[in-house]
BALOBA-1460 file (C-alpha; in Angstrom, 3 decimals):
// residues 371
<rec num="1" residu="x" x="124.353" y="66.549" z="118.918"/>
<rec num="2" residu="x" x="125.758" y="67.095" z="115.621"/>
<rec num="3" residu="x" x="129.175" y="66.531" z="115.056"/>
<rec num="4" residu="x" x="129.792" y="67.432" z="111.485"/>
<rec num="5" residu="x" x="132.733" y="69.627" z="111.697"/>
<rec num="6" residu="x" x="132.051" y="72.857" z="110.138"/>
<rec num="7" residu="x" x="134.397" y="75.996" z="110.517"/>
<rec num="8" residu="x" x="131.555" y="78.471" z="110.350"/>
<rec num="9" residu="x" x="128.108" y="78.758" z="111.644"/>
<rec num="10" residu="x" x="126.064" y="82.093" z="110.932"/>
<rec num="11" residu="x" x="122.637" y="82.551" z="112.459"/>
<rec num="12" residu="x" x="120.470" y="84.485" z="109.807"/>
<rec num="13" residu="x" x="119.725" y="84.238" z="106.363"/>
<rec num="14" residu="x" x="119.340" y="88.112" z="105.764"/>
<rec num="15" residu="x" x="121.685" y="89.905" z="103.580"/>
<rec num="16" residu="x" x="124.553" y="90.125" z="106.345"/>
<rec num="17" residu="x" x="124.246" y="86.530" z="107.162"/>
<rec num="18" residu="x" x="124.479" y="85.617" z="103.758"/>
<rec num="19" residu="x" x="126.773" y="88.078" z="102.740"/>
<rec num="20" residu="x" x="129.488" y="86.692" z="105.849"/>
<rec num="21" residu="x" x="128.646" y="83.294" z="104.185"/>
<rec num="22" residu="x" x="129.562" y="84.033" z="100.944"/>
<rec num="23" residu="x" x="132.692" y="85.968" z="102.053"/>
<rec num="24" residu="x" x="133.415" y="82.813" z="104.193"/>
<rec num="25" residu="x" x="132.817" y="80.455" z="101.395"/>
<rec num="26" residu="x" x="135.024" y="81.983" z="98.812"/>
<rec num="27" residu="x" x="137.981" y="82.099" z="101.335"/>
<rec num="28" residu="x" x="137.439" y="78.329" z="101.422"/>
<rec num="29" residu="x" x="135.636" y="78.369" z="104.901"/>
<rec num="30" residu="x" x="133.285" y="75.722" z="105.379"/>
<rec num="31" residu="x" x="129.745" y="77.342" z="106.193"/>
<rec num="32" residu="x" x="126.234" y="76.261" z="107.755"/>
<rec num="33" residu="x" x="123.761" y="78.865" z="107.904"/>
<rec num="34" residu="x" x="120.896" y="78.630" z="110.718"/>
<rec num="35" residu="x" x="117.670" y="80.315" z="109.515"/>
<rec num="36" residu="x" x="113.904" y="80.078" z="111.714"/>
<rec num="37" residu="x" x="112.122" y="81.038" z="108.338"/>
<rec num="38" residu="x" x="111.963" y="78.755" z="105.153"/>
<rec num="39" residu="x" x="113.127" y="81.413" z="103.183"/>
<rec num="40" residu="x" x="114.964" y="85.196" z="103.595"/>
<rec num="41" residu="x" x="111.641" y="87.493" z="105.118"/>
<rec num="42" residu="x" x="112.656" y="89.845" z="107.102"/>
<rec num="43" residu="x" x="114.435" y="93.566" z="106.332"/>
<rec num="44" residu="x" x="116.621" y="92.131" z="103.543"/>
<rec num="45" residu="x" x="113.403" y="92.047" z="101.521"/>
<rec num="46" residu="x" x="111.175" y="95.074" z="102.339"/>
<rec num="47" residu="x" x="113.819" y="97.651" z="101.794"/>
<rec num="48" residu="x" x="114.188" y="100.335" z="98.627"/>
<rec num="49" residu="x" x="117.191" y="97.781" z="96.960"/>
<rec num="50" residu="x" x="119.405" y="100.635" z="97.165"/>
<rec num="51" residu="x" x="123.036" y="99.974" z="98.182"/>
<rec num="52" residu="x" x="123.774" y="103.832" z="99.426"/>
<rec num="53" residu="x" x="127.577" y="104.054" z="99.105"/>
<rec num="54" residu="x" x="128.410" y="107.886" z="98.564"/>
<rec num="55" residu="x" x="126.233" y="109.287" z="101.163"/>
<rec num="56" residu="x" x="128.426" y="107.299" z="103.968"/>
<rec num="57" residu="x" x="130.492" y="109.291" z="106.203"/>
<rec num="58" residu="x" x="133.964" y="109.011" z="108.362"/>
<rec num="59" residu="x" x="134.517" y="105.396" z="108.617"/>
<rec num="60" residu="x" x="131.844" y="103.794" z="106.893"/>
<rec num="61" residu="x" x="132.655" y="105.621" z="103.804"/>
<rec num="62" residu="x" x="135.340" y="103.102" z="103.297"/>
<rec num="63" residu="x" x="133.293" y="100.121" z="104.596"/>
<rec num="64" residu="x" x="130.482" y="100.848" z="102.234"/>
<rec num="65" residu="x" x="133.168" y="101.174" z="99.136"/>
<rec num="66" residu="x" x="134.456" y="97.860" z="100.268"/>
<rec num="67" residu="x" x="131.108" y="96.600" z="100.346"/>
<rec num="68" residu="x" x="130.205" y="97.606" z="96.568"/>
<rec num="69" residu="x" x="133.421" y="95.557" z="95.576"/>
<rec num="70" residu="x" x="131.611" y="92.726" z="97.688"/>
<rec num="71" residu="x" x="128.100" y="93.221" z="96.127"/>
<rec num="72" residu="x" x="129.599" y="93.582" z="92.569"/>
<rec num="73" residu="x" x="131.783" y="90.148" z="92.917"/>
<rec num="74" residu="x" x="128.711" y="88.121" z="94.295"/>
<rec num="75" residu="x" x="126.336" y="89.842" z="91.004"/>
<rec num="76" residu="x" x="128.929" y="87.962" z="89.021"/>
<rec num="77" residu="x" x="129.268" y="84.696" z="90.780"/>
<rec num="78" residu="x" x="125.574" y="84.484" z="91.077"/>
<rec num="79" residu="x" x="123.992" y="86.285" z="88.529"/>
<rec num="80" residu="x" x="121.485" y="88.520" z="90.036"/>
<rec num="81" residu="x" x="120.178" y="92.365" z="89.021"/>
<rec num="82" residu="x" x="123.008" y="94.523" z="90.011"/>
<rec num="83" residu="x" x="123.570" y="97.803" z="87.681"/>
<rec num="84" residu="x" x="125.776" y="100.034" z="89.012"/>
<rec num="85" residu="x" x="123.200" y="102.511" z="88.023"/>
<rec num="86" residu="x" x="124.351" y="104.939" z="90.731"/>
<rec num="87" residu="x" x="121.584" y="107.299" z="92.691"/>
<rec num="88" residu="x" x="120.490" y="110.439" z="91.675"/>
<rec num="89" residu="x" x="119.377" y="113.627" z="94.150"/>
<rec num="90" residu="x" x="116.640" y="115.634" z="93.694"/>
<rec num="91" residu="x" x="116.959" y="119.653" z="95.225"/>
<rec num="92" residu="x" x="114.295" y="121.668" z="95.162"/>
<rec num="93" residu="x" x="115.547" y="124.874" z="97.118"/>
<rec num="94" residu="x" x="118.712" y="126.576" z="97.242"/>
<rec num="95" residu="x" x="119.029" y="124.986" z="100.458"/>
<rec num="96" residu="x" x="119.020" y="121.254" z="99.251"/>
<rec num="97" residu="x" x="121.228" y="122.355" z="96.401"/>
<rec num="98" residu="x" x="123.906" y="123.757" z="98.747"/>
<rec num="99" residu="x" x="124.173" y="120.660" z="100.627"/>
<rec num="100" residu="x" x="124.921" y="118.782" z="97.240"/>
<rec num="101" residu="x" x="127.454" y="121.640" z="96.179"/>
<rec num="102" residu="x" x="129.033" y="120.824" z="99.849"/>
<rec num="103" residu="x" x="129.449" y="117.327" z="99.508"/>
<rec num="104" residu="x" x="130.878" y="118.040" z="95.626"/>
<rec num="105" residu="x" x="133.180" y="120.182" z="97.197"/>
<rec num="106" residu="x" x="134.384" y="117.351" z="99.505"/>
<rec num="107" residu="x" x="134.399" y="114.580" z="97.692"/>
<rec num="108" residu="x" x="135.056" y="115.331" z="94.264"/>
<rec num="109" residu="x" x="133.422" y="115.451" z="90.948"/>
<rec num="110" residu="x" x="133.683" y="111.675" z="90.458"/>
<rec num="111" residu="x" x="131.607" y="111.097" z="93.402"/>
<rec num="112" residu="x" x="128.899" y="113.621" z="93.466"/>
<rec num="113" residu="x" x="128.310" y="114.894" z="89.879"/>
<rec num="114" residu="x" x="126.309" y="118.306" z="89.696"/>
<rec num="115" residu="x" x="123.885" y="118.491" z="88.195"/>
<rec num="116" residu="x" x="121.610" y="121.814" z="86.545"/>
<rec num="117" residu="x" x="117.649" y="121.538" z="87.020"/>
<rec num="118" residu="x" x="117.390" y="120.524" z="82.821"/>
<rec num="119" residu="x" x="119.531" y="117.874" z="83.550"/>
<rec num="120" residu="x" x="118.211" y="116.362" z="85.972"/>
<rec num="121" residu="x" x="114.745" y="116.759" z="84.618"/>
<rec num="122" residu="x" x="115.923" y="114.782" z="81.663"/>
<rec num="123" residu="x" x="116.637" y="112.249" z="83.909"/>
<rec num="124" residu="x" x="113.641" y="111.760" z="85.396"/>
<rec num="125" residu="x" x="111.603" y="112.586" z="81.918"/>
<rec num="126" residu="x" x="108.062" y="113.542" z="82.029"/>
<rec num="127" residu="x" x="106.857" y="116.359" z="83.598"/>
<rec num="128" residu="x" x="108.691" y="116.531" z="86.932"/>
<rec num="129" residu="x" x="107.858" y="118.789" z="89.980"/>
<rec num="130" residu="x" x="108.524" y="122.917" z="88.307"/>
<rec num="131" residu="x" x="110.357" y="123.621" z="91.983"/>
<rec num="132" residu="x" x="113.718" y="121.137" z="90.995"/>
<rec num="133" residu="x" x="116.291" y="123.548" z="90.880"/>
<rec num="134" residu="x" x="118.853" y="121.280" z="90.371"/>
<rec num="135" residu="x" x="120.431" y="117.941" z="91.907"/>
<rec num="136" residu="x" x="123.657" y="115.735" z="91.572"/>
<rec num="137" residu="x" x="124.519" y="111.894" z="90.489"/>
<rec num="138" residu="x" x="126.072" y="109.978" z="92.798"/>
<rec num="139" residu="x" x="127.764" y="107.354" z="90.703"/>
<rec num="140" residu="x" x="129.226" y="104.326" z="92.954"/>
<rec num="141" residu="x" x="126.012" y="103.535" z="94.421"/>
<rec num="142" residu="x" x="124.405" y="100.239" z="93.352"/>
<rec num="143" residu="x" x="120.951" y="98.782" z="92.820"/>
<rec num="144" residu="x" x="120.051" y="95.463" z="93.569"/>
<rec num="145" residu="x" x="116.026" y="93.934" z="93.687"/>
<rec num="146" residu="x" x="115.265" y="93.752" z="97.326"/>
<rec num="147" residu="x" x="112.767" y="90.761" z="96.758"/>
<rec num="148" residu="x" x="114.592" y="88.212" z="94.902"/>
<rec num="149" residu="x" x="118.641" y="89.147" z="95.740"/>
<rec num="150" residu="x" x="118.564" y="87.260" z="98.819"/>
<rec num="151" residu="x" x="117.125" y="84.459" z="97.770"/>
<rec num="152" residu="x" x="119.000" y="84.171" z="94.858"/>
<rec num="153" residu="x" x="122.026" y="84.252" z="97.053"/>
<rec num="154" residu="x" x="120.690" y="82.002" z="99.362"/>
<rec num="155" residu="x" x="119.689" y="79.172" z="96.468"/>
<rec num="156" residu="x" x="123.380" y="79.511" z="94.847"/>
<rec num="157" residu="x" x="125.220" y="79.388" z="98.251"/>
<rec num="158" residu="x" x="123.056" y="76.030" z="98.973"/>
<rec num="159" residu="x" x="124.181" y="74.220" z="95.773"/>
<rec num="160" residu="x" x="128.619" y="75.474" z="96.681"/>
<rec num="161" residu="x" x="130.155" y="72.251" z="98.342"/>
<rec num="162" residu="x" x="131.245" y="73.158" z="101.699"/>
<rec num="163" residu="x" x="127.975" y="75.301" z="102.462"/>
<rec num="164" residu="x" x="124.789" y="74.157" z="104.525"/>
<rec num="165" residu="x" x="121.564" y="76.250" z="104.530"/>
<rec num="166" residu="x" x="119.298" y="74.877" z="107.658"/>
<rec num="167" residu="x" x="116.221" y="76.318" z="106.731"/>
<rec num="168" residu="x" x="112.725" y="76.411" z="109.569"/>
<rec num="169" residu="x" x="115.537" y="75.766" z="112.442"/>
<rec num="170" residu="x" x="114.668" y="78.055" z="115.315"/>
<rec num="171" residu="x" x="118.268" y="78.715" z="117.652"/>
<rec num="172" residu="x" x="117.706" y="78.363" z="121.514"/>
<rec num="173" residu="x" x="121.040" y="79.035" z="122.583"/>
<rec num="174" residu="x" x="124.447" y="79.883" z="121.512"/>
<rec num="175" residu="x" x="127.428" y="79.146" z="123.210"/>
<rec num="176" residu="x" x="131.533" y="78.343" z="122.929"/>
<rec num="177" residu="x" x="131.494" y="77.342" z="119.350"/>
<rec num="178" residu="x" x="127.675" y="75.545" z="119.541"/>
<rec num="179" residu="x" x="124.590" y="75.982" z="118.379"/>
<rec num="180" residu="x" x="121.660" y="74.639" z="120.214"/>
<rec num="181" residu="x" x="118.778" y="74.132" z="117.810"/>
<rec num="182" residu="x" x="114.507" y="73.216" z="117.452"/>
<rec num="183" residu="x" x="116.779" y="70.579" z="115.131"/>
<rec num="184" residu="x" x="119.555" y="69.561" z="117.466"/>
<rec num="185" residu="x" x="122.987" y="71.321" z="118.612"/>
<rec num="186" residu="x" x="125.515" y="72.248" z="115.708"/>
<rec num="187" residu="x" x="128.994" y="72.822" z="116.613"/>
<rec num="188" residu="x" x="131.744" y="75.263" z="114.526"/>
<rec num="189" residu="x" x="135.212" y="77.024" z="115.252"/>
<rec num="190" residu="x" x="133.402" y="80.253" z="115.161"/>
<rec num="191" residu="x" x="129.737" y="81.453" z="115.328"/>
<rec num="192" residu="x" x="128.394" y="84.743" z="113.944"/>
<rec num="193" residu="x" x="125.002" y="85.885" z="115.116"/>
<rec num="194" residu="x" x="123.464" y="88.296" z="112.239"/>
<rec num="195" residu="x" x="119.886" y="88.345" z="113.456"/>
<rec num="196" residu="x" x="119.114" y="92.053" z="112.973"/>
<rec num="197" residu="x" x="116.505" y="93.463" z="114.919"/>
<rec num="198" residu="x" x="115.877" y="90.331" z="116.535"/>
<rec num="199" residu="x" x="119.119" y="90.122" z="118.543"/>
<rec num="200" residu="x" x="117.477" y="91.098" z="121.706"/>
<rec num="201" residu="x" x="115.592" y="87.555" z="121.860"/>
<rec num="202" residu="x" x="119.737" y="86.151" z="121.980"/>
<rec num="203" residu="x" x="120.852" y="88.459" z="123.305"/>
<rec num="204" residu="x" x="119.105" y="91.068" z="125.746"/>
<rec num="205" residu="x" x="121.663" y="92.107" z="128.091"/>
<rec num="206" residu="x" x="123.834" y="92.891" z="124.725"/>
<rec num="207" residu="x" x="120.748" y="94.932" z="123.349"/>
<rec num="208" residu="x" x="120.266" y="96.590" z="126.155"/>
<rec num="209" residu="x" x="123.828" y="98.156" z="126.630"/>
<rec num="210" residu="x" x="123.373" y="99.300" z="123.369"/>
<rec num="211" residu="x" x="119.546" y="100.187" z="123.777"/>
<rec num="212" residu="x" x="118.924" y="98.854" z="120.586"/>
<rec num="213" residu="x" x="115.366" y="98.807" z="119.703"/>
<rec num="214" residu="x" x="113.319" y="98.201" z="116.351"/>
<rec num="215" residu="x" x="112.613" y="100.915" z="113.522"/>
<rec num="216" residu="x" x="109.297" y="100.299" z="111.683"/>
<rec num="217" residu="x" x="108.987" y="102.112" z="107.950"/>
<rec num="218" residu="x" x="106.020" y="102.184" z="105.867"/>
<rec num="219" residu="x" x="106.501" y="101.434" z="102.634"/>
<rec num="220" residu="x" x="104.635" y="101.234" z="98.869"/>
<rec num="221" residu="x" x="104.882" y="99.598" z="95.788"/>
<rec num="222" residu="x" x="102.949" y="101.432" z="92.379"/>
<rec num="223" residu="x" x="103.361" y="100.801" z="88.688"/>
<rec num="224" residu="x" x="106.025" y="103.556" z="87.434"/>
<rec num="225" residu="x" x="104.679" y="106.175" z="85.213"/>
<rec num="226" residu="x" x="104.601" y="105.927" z="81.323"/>
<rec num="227" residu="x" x="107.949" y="105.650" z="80.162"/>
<rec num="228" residu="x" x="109.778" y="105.462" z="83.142"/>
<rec num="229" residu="x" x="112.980" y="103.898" z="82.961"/>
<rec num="230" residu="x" x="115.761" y="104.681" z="85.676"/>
<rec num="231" residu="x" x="117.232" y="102.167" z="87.641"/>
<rec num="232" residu="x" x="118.754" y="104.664" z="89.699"/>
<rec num="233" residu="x" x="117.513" y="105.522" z="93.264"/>
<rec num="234" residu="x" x="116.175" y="108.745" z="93.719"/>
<rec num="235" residu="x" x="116.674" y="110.729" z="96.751"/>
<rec num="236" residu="x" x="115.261" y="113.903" z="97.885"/>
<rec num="237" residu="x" x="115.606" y="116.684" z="100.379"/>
<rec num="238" residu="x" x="114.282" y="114.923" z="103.436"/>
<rec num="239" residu="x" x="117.083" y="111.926" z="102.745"/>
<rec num="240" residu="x" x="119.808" y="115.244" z="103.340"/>
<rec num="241" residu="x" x="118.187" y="114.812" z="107.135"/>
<rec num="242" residu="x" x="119.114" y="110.983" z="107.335"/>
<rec num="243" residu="x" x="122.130" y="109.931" z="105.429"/>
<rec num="244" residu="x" x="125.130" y="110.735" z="107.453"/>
<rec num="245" residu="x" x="127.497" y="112.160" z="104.495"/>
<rec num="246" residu="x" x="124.342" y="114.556" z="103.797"/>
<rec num="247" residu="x" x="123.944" y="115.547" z="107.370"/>
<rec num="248" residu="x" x="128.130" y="116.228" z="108.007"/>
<rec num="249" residu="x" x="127.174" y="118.880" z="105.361"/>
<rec num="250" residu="x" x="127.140" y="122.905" z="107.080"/>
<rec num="251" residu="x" x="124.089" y="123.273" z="105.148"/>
<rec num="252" residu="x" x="122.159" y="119.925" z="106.415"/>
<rec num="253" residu="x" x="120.759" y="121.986" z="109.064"/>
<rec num="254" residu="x" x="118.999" y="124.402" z="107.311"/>
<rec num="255" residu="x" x="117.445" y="122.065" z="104.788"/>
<rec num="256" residu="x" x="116.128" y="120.356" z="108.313"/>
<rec num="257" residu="x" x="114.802" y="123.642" z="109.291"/>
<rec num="258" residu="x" x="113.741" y="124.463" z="106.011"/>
<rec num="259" residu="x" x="111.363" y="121.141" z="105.767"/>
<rec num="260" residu="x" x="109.973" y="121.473" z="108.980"/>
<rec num="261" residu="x" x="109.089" y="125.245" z="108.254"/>
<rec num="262" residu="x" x="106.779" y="124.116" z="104.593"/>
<rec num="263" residu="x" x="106.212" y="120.505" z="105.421"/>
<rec num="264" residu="x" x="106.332" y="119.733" z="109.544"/>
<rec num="265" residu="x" x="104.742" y="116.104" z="109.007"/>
<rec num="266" residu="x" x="107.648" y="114.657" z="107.286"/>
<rec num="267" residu="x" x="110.148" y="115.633" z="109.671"/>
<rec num="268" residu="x" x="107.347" y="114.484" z="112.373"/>
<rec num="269" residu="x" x="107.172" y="110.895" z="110.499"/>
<rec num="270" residu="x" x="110.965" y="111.224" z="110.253"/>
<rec num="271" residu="x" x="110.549" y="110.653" z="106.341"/>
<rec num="272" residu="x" x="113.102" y="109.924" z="103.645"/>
<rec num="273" residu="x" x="111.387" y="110.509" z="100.411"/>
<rec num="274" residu="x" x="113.067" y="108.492" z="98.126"/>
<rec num="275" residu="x" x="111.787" y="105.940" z="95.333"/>
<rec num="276" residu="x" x="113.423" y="102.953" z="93.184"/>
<rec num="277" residu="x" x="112.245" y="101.147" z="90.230"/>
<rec num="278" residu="x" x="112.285" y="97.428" z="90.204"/>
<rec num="279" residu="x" x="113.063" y="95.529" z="87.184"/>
<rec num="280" residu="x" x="110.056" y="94.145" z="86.751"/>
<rec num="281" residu="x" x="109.101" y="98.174" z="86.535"/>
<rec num="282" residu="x" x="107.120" y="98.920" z="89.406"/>
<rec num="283" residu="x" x="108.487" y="101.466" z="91.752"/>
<rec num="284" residu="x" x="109.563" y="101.208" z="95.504"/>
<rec num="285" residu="x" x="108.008" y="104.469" z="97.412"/>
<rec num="286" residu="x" x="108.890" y="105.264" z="100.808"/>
<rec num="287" residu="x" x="109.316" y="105.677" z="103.937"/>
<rec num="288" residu="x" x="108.620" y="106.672" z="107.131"/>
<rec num="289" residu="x" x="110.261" y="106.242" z="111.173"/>
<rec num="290" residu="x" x="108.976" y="105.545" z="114.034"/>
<rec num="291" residu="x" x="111.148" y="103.872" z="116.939"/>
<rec num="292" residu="x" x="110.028" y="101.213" z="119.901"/>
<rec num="293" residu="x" x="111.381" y="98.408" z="121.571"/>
<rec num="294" residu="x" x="108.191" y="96.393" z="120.243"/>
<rec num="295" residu="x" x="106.267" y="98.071" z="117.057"/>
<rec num="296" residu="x" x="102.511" y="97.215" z="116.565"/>
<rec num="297" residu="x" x="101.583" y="96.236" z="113.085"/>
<rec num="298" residu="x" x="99.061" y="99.385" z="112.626"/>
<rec num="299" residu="x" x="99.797" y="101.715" z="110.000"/>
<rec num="300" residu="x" x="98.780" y="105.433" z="109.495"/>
<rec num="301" residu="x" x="97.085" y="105.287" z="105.728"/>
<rec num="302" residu="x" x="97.837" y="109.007" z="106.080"/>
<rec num="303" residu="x" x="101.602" y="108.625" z="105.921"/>
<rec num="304" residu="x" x="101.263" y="106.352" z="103.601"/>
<rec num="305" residu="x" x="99.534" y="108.712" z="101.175"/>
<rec num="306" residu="x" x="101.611" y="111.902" z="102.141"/>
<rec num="307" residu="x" x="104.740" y="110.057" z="101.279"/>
<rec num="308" residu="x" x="103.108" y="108.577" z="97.632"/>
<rec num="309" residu="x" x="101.857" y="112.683" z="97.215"/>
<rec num="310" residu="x" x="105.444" y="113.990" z="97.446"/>
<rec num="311" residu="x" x="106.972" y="111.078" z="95.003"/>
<rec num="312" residu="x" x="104.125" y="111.750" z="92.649"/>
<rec num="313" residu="x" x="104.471" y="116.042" z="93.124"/>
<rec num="314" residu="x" x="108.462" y="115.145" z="92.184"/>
<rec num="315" residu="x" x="107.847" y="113.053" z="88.818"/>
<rec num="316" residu="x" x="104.676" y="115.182" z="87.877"/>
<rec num="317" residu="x" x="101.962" y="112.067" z="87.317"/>
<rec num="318" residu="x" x="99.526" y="110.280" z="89.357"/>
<rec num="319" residu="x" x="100.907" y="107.112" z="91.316"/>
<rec num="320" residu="x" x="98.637" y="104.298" z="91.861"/>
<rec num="321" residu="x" x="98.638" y="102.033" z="94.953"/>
<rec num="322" residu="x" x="98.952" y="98.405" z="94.480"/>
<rec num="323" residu="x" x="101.021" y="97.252" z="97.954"/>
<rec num="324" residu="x" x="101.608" y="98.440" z="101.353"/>
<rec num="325" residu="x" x="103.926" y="96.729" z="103.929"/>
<rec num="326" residu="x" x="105.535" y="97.667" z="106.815"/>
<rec num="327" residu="x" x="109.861" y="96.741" z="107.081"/>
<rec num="328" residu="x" x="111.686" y="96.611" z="110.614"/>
<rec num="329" residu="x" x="114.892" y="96.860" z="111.367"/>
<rec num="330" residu="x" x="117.450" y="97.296" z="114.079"/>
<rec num="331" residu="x" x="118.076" y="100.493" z="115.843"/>
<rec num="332" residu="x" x="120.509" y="101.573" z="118.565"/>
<rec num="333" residu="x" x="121.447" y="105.932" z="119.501"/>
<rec num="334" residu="x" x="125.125" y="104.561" z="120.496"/>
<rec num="335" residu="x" x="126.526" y="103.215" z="116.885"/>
<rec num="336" residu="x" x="125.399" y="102.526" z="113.605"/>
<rec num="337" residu="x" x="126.806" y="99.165" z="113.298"/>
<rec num="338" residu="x" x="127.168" y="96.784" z="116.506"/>
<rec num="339" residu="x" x="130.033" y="93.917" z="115.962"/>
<rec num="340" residu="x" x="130.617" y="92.373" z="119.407"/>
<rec num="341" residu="x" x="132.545" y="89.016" z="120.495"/>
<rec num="342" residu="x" x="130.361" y="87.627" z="123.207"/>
<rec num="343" residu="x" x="132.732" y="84.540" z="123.907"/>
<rec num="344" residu="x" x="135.918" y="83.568" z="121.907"/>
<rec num="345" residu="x" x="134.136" y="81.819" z="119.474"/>
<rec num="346" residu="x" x="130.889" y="84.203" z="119.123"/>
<rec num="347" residu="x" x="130.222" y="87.340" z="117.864"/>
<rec num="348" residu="x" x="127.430" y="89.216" z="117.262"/>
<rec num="349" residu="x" x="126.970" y="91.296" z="113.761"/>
<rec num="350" residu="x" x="123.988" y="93.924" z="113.450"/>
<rec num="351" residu="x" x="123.854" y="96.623" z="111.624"/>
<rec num="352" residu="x" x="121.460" y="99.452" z="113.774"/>
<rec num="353" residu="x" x="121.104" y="102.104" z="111.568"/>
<rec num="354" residu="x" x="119.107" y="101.113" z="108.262"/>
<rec num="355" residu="x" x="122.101" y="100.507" z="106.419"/>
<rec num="356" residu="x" x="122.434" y="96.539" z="106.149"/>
<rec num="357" residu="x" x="121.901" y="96.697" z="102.268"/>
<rec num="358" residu="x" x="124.590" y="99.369" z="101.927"/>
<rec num="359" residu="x" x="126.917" y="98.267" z="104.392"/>
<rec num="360" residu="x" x="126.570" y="94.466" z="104.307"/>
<rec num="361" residu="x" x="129.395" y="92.822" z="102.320"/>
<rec num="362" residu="x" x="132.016" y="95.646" z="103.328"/>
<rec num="363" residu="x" x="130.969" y="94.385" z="107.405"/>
<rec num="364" residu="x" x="131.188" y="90.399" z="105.768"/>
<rec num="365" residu="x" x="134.442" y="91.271" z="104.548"/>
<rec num="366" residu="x" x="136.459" y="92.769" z="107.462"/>
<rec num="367" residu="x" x="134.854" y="90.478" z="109.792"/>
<rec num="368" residu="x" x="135.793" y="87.612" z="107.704"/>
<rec num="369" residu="x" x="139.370" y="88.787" z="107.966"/>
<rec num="370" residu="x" x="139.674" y="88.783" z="111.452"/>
<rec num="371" residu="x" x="138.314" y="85.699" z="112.065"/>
């Protein structure tokens, strides 16, 4: 067994492990991460790098706020790609745009910003889809790169004194404060589990009272067009459907209905048509749904290609291909984020509703305060 004496263990090296470990570490915790991989692989890399803070709802809302203050303070310790380049919203039907004028009217011109079909046009230059009737900026949210932040989080927490990355280490078993390892047992004052999707392999009778299951997108990556510059994310219509401070809207029902009525298969694939450029400039298109306790690794090449239609239809040019992959992450109908102590010393930390990037630090943060 080893008997180093650590205050801290977290399970997972995604972005909420590593967020809890940096929260831990800079309250002057002593930290050893447990990871199976040899580097971050799972959701934390395959998503659209979008930290989604305005279109939160009820209690989140604040969560997610907290969480930009979180994201924002580890860009400056560790130096990674983090403008706070906000996220604009694309309407195209009076619909979409009442939804936006909704939330404005809710939360205030310094959260949503308005804006008129020219403007937003501007934004997006070229020759974007003719049907944008106008659209809104959503200021606080945050970009980050969704392949290297992780690991750039990751490297600088393993150089901190007082921090421990044990990378290929597969856990076994967890239980009153230890660890039990494919490397031998590690012992701590307190153990958080932040395994994602994968919970149910620790956990199943946990998973199963909150029938959490696994959420498969499709996803693309293209060259951006000529001139294409926005670090922004970009949301459309069908993301009114799926965020929740879009879908408390009165009008979030009829854009639903309204989507269905032109363009059935994307509510079918459960779509959010959205799209962010890396900064290397290649652009992040997405995604589809589909829900199962296991997912097979087949993809329809026909979502795929619907999805990369309606991006390209939006910023008017031809988008070219050059990666597909397929992202997972935890589900559950009961809650959108699932923090549960399963003895005094352990607790459990998955977010279940797509939101990890978003929501990550803000979770970190108010768990680390309790503990």
């Amino acid at each position: 067994m080893n008997t180093s004496n650590t205050d801290l263990i977290v399970v997972g090296a995604g972005i909420v492990g590593l967020a809890h470990a940096f929260e831990a570490h800079r309250r002057g915790y002593t930290v050893r991460i447990i990871e199976r991989d040899a580097r971050p692989n799972g959701a934390s890399i395959r998503n659209f790098g979008h930290c989604c803070i305005t279109a939160q709802d009820g209690g989140l809302l604040d969560t997610a706020y907290r969480s930009r203050e979180g994201w924002l303070a580890a860009a400056k310790s560790v130096g990674f790609w983090a403008p706070e380049a906000g996220a604009y919203v694309v309407a195209r039907s009076a619909a979409e745009q009442r939804v936006l004028d909704e939330l404005n009217s809710k939360r205030g011109n310094d959260a949503v910003q308005l804006l008129t079909a020219g403007e937003l046009r501007s934004v997006l230059g070229g020759n974007p889809d003719p049907a944008i009737v106008g659209g809104a900026h959503l200021p606080a949210d945050l970009r980050v790169d969704p392949r290297t932040t992780a690991g750039e989080i990751a490297g600088w927490l393993q150089d901190q004194a007082g921090v421990e990355i044990e990378w290929n280490t597969s856990v076994r078993d967890i239980r009153d404060g230890t660890v039990s390892t494919s490397r031998g047992d590690f012992q701590a004052q307190k153990v958080l589990v932040c395994v994602g999707h994968d919970m149910d392999y620790l956990f199943p009778e946990l998973a199963a009272r909150y029938q959490v299951q696994r959420c498969a997108l499709q996803m693309a990556l293209a060259p951006a067009p000529a001139g294409y510059s926005l670090d922004a994310a970009v949301l459309t219509g069908t993301s009114m459907t799926r965020y929740d401070g879009f879908t408390a809207m009165p009008g979030a029902e009829a854009v639903r209905r309204e989507i269905y009525g032109h363009s059935p298969e994307l509510i079918d694939m459960v779509a959010n048509v959205m799209f962010t450029r890396r900064p290397d400039g290649s652009l992040i298109l997405g995604d589809s749904h589909v829900y199962g306790q296991t997912i097979g690794p087949f993809q329809d090449e026909w979502w795929t290609s619907r999805l990369v239609d309606e991006i390209a239809r939006i910023l008017g040019t031809k988008l070219q291909v050059t990666q597909r992959w397929q992202g997972v992450y935890a589900s559950s109908p009961l809650t959108s984020l699932l923090v549960e102590d399963v003895d005094p010393r352990t607790k459990v930390v998955t977010v279940t509703s797509g939101i990890g990037m978003t929501m990550s630090f803000g979770i970190a943060a108010e768990t680390v305060d309790s503990l």
